[in-house]
Steps between C-alpha positions, in 0.01 A plus 500: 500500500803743589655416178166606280504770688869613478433462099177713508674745684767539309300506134319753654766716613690460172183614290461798731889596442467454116162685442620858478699444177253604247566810571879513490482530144260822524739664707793435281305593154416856732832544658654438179274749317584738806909473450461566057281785558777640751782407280372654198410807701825585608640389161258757367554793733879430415443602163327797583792622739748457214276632205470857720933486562493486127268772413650733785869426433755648246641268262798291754225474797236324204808274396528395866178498585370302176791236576278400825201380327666108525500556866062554533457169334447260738491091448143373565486319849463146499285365797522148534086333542408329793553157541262226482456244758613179413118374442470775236326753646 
């Protein structure tokens, strides 16, 4: 009886740890949506900070200032997904 017991309790308790992770995935997609957006805002507001140093400048200061346009690109961040559980879920 201990031993049906011991197995019900612990299928229970490992479907009540696994439940939750539906929603991992929803949080990544958002998070990762969150972290583009970002990127390509500052990416974005880079340009604009170097496109008014070239229309204020004289001709050296535009040279300069044009040779930082490599430096607002920035490498889209790779987030790694959450995991599945070894059932699949």
């Amino acid at each position: 009886m201990k031993t049906i017991a011991l197995i019900g309790a612990a299928i229970i308790l490992t479907g009540c740890a696994s439940a939750p992770k539906s929603s991992d995935y929803q949080i990544y997609a958002e998070q990762t949506a969150k972290i583009i957006q970002a990127t390509s805002a500052s990416e974005a507001a880079c340009f604009l900070v170097v496109a008014e140093g070239v229309k204020s400048g004289d001709n050296s200061t535009k040279t300069v200032i044009a040779t930082q346009i490599e430096r607002c690109k920035k490498d889209t961040p790779k987030i790694e997904a959450p995991k599945k559980s070894w059932l699949g879920l």
